[in-house]
N, C-alpha and C positions, 0 to 999 in steps of 0.2 A: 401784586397779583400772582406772579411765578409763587412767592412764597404761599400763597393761600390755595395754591392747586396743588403746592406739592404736600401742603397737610391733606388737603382732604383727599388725592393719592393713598397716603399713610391710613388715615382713618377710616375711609368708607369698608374698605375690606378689612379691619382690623373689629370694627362695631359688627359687620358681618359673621366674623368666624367667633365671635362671644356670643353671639344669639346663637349658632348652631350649636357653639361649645357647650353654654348652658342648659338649651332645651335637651341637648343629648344625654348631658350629667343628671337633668331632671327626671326623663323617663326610662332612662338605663337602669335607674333602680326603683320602677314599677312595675310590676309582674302583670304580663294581664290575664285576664279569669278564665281561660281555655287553657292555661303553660302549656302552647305551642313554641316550638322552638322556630329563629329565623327560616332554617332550613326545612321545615313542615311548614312553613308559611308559603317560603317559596315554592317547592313540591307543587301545595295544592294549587293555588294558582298557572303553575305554567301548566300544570293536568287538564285546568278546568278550559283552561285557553287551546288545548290539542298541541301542546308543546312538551310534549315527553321526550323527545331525543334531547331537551336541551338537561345538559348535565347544571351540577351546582355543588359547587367546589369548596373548599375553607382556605384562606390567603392568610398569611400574616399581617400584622398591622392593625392602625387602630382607623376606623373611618376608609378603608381600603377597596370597601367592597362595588362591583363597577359589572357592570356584563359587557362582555365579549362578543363584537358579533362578527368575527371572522371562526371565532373556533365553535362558538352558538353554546358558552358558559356562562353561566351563573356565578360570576366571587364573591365569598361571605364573608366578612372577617372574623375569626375565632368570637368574637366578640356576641355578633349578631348571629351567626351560623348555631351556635348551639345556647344562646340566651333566649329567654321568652319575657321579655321587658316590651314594655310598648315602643322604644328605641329600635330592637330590633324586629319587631312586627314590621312597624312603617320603613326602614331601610331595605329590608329583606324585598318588602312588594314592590316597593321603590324602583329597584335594581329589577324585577320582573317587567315593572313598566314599559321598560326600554326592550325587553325582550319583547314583548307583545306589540310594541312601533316597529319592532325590524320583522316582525312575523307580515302586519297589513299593510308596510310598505308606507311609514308616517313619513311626510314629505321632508317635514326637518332635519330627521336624521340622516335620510338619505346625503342631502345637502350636506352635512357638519362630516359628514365620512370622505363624501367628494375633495370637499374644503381642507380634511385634514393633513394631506401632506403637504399641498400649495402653502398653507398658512406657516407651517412647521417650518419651511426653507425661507419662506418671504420674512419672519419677523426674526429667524436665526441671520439675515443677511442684514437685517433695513440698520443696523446701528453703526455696521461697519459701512453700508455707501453712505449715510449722511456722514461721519469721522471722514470718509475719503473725501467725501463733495466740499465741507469744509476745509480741508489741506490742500486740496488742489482750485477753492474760492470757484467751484461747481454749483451754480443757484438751481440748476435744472437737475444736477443727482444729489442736492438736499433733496428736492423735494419727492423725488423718488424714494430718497431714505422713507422719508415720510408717511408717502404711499402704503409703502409695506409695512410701516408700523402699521397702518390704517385697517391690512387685512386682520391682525389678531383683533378689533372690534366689529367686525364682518363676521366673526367665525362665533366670538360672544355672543352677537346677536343674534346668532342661529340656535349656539346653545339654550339660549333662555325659553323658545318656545319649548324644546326638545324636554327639558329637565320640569318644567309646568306641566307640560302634557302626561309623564312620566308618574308623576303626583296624583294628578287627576287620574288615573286609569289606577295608580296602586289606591285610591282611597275607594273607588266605587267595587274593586275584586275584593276588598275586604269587607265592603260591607253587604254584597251579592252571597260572598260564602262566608259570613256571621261570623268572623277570625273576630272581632273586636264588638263590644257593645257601645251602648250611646255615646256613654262617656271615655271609653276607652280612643273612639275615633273621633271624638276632640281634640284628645290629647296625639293622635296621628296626623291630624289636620293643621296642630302647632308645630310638631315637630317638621315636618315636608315645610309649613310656609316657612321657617327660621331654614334651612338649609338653600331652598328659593330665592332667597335675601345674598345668598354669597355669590350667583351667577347674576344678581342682580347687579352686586358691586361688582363685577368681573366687569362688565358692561360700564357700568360708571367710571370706573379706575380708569379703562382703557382708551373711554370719550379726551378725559383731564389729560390722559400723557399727552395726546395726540395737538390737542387742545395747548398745553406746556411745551412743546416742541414747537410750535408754530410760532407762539408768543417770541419764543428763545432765538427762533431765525428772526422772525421779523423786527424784533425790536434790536439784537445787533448789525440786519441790517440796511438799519432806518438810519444805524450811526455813523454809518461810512462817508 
């Protein structure tokens, strides 16, 4: 059983990031029929939304691109910032999404930014108190290890509506302001649900550790 959690660990995020990989390699080299670049994509939209102070940046990196919402940026990746592939249409409004949840106050994100630093210490800590609860034969700070693994699927599960909602708000601005036609926002519709699939295994993977971790305490010790 451990061995059949720790593959599917392995795989679920690895079949994840081939569906994004692919769909990205797919429509990265389809132009679509407006040759709008990312960054007039995103323009129009954060305009059409009353978001003009929000800047929008070019980053390094491939897949990098993420908005800011302590500094209220926009990052593009070289990539997406100045392509006009349907790749960087749907990444570009993508990343506006989330600007437009931090403008009306989307409940999720709010939460996943509260959550962010608690989670950041609680799962940098929970390995080393289960190692110490185990040396010191601690059944009560295992399970606290445990605990705090527990918040980094608390904080997935928050991302998931966060990064859905995100998709949904970048498919309808683009089809409100005609950046894409019929078929061009099918092929947008593929690309966001294949990128959806990698918070989705974010959320699975994190279930199985926690799930593998339990298994691991309780069956060494069932043998005492």
């Amino acid at each position: 059983m451990d061995l059949l959690i720790f593959i599917l660990m392995l795989a679920i995020p690895a079949i994840a990031q081939f569906l994004v990989s692919s769909s990205y390699s797919k429509y990265k080299n389809i132009e679509n029929e407006a040759n709008i670049t990312g960054f007039e994509v995103a323009r129009k939209i954060l305009d059409k939304n009353d978001l003009k102070d929000i800047y929008i940046v070019e980053v390094n990196g491939n897949l990098t691109d993420h908005y800011d919402p302590k500094r209220k940026v926009v990052r593009l990746s070289k990539e997406v910032f100045h392509g006009s592939s349907i790749a960087a249409l749907s990444v570009a409004a993508h990343e506006c999404g989330h600007a437009i949840q931090d403008k009306v106050g989307y409940t999720y994100m709010r939460i996943r930014s509260l959550l962010f630093p608690v989670v950041h210490f609680a799962t940098g800590l929970s390995y080393f108190v289960i190692f110490l609860g185990l040396a010191m034969e601690s059944i009560n700070m295992i399970w606290l290890g445990i605990l705090l693994v527990g918040t980094g699927l608390i904080f997935q599960l928050v991302t998931l509506p966060v990064e859905i909602d995100a998709s949904k708000r970048a498919k309808k601005e683009i089809k409100a302001l005609e950046l894409a036609n019929s078929e061009e926002q099918k092929g947008v519709a593929k690309m966001l649900s294949a990128a959806a699939s990698t918070y989705l295994a974010g959320v699975l993977s994190s279930a199985l550790e926690i799930v593998r971790l339990v298994l691991i305490f309780t069956n060494s010790n069932n043998r005492r």
